[in-house]
N, C-alpha and C positions, 0 to 999 in steps of 0.2 A: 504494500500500500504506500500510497508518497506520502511523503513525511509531512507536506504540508497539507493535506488532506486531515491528515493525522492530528497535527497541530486544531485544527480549525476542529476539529469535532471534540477535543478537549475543553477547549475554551468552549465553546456551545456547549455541552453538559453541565460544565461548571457555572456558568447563566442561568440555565436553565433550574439547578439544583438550589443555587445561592436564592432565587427570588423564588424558588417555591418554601424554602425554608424561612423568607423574610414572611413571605403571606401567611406562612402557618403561624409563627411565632403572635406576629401584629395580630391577629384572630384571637389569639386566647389571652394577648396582652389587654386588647379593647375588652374582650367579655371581664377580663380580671379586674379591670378599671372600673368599668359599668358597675358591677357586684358592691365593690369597695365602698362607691359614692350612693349605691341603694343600701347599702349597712350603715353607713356612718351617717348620711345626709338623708335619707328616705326620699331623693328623687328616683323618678321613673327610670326603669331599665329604658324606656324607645324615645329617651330625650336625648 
């Protein structure tokens, strides 16, 4: 396979992993937040 083929599908996985890992995190960081200020402050989870 060419190397720079090779290269190129490296960095594409690693795009592709890094911002599915950013989305997942940011998802349970927002719902962690949300929770927090329904605990502490008794606003709405859909404000």
């Amino acid at each position: 396979m060419n190397p720079a083929i090779l290269i190129l599908v490296i960095i594409g996985g690693a795009a592709g992993g890094l911002s599915t890992l950013y989305i997942v995190f940011s998802l349970f960081g927002t719902l962690g937040f949300k929770i927090f200020r329904k605990i502490k402050y008794g606003i709405s989870l859909f404000d």
